[in-house]
N, C-alpha and C positions, 0 to 999 in steps of 0.2 A: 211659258208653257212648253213642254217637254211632247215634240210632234211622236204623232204614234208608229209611223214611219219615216225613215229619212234613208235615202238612198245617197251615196256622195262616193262619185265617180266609178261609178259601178260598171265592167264589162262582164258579158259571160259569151263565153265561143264554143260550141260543141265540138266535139272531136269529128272530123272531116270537113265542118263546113267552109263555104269560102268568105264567109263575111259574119261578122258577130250576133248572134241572136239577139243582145243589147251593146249596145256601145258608148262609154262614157255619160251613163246617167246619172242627173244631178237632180232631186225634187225633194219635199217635205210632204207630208200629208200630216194634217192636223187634227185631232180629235174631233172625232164627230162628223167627218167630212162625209159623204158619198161621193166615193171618188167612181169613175165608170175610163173605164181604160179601153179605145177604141181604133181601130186598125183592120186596115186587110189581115187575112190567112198567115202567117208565116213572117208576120211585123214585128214578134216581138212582147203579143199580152201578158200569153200565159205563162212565158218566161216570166215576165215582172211578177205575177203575184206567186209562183215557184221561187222566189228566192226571200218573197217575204218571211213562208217559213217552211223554211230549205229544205223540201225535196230539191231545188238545185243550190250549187253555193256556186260565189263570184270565182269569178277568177284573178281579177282586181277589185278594188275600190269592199266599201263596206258598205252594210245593211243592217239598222239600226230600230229597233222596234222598242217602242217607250222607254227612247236610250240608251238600250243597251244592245250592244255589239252583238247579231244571232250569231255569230262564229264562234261566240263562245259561249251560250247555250247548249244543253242537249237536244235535240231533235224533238223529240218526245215530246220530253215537256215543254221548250215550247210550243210543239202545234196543240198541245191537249189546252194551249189557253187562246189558238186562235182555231174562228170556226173555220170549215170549208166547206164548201157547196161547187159540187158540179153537175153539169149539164144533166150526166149520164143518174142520176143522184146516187149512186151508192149504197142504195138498201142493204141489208142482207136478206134476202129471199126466205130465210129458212128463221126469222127476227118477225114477232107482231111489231106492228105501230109501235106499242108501249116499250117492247124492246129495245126496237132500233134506236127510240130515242134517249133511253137509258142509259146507253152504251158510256159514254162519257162522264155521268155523274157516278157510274158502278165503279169503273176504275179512279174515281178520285176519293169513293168508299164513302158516297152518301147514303146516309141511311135508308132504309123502304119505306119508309111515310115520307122524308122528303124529296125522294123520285118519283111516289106517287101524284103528289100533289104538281110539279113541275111539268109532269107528264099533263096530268088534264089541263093546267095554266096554257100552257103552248099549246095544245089540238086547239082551245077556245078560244086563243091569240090568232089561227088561222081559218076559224070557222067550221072545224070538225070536232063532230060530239064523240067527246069521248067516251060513252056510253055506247056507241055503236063502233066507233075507230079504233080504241084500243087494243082490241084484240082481232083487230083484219091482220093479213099478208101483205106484202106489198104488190101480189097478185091478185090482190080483189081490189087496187085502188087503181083510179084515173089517173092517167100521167100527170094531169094539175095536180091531182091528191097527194099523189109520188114526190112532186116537187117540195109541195107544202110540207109536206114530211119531211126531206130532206134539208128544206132550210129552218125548221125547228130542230131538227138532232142538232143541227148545227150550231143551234144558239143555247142546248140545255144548261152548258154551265158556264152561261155567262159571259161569253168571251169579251174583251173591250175591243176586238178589230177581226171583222166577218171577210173571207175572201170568195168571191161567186165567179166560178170561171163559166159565160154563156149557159146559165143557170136554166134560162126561159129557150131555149134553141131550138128545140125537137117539139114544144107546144103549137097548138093551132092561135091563130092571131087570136084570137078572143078570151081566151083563158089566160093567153099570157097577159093581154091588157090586164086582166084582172089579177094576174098576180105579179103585177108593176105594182099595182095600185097598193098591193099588200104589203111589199117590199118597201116602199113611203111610209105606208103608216107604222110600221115598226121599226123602222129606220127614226123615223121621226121623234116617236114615244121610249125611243130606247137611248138617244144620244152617243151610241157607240160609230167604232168606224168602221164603214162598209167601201171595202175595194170590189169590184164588179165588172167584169171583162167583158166586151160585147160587140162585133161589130157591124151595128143595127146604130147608126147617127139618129134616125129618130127618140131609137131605147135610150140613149143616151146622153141626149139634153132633156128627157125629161124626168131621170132619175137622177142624174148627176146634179149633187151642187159643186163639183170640178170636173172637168174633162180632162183627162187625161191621151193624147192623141202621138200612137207612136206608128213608125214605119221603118221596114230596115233597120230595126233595133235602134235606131237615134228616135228622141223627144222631138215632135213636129209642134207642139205648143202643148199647155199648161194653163188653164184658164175656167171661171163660171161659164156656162151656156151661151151667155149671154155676150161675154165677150168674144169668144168663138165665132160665134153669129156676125157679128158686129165687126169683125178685125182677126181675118185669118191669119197666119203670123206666116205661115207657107205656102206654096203653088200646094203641096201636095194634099192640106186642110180646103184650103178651097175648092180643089177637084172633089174632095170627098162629101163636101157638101153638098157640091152642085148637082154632083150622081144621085144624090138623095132627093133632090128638086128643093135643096133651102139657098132664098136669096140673103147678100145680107141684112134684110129688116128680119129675119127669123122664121120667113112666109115661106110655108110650102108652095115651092114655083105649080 
């Protein structure tokens, strides 16, 4: 089986800094995974999922998405076969619903019956009627609305591997509970791979079925939840647990 990403010995260092944003990364991500990538401020995330599809490029080592080498892709195209989702989500303001989520199946020149129909598929996939949603702003929607929208444009055409950088961040806890929960069930029903930066340890082991735990741009461990829990691999995993109040039975102290 051909991983949908593969990173092998990957550094990336920005200009001035004193220490590598990543530093000799070595990991696989498998199809179908929900990977959640977790760290303090300035560890290293959203580096990682920037290089999956390169708005940054390595400076060493390769980055390999179902295979093949993104360094020698076009940019474009491939981010127009991978989604993204962030925080901020990226509306266009001056874009209905029905637009915004267009955007990506217009430029790959699908037809207007079947971006109509993919359009109402997704609002119903997230629990907004498209009879009433379609044609909002993204100033008449709620921040959960906003997001929901955001990670449907994201998935219009299909992509086989979702990138969500702190997706839920600026939600009130309750809405994002529930749009964890959304994120499962189409994570689930969809079997595609979803990479998701976050650093919320709770968010984390219950969306991930891998954890991905970096700091200081080094790999602190690579593991299910469960293992995590179970068998920190570093001092700096176990502090980050601890802060969170998880012992290792997986019990909130």
């Amino acid at each position: 089986m051909t991983p949908a990403v593969e990173f092998i010995d990957v550094t990336k260092r920005f200009p001035g800094a004193t220490s590598p944003a990543l530093d000799h990364v070595n990991l696989t991500i498998d199809p179908g995974e929900l990977v959640c990538v977790l760290g303090t401020s300035g560890g290293g995330k959203t580096t990682f999922i920037k290089l999956i599809n390169r708005l940054h490029d390595p400076d060493t080592g390769t980055v390999l998405v179902n295979g093949q080498d993104v360094s020698q892709v076009d940019p474009v195209e491939l981010r127009r076969g991978i989604g993204y989702v962030i925080q901020q989500t990226g509306l266009f303001p001056h874009m209905t619903v029905s637009e915004n989520i267009a955007c990506v199946p217009k430029i790959l020149k699908w037809d207007r019956g079947r971006i109509d129909a993919r359009v109402d598929e997704l609002l119903e996939l997230v629990h907004l009627d498209p009879s009433d949603f379609r044609d909002r702003y993204p100033s008449q929607l709620s921040g959960g609305q906003q997001q929901r929208i955001g990670l449907v444009r994201a998935l219009a055409a299909s992509p086989e591997i979702m990138l969500l950088d702190e997706p839920f961040g600026a939600i009130d806890a309750i809405t994002r509970a529930k749009l964890q929960d959304e994120l499962l069930r189409i994570h689930r029903g969809s079997g595609k791979t979803f990479v998701f930066v976050t650093h919320d340890v709770t968010e984390a082991l219950k969306l991930g079925t891998k954890v991905l735990v970096v700091d200081a741009g080094r790999v602190q461990q690579y593991a299910t939840p469960e293992e995590l829990l179970a068998h920190p691999a570093t001092p700096f995993v176990r502090e980050l647990l601890e802060t969170q109040g998880y012992t290792p039975e997986g019990r909130r102290a």
